[in-house]
C-alpha positions as CSV (number, residue, x, y, z in Angstrom):
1,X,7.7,7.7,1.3
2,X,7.7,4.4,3.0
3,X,5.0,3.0,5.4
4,X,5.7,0.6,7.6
5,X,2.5,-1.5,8.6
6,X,4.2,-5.0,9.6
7,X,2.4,-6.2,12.8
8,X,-0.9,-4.5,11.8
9,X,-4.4,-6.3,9.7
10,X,-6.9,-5.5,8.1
11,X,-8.7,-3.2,7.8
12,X,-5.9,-1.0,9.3
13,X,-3.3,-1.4,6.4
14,X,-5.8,0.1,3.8
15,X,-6.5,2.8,6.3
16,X,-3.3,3.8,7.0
17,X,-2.7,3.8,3.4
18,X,-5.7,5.9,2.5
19,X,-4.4,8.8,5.3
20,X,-0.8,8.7,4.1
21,X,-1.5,8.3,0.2
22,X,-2.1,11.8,0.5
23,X,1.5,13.0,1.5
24,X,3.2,12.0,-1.2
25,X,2.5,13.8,-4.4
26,X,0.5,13.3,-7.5
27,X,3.1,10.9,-9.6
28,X,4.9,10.1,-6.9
29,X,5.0,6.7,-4.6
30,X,4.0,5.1,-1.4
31,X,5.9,2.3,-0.5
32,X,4.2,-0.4,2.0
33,X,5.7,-3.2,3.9
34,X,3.5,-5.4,5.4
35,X,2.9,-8.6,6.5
36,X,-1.0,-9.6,6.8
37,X,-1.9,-11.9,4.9
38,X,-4.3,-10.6,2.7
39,X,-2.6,-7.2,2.6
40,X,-1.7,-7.5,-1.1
41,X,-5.1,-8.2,-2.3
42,X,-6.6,-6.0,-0.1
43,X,-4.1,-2.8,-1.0
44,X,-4.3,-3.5,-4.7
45,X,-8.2,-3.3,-4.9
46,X,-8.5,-0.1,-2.8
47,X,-5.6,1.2,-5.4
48,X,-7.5,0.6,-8.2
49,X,-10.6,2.0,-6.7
50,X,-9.1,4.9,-5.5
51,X,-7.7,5.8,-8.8
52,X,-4.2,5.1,-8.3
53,X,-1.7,2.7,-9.6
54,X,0.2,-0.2,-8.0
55,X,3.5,-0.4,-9.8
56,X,5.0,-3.1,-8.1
57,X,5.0,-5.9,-5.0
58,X,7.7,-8.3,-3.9
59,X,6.9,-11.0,-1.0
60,X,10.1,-11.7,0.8
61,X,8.7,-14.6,3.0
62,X,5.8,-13.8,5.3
63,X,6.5,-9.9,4.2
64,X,5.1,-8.1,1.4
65,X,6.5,-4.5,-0.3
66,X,3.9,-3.1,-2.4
67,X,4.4,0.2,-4.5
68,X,1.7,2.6,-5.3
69,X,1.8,5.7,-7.0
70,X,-0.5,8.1,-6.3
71,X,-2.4,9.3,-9.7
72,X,-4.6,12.0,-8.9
């Protein structure tokens, strides 16, 4: 599943992430494109402390893809 969050920052990334981590299944992915700023830092430390993995992040200029598969 991808989620689309260009245009939006924070808190609202790791919001929207939170809601929509939970409709994708357990193993599966959420892929985000953003393009705050301190979206990567930000989405990687609520993965972590949620419980679930980030498996991978590219930054293509201003925007950032971050994968995060949900663990539990």
């Amino acid at each position: 599943m991808e989620l689309d969050l260009r245009g939006l920052y924070c808190p609202i990334p790791v919001f929207r992430a939170r809601e929509e981590i939970s409709n994708v299944g357990v193993g599966e992915e959420l892929v985000i494109v953003a393009d705050d700023p301190a979206a990567e830092e930000d989405l990687r430390r609520w993965a972590k402390r949620a419980g679930h993995e980030v498996t991978g992040s590219q930054k293509e200029g201003d925007e950032l893809t971050i994968r995060i598969r949900r663990m539990r």
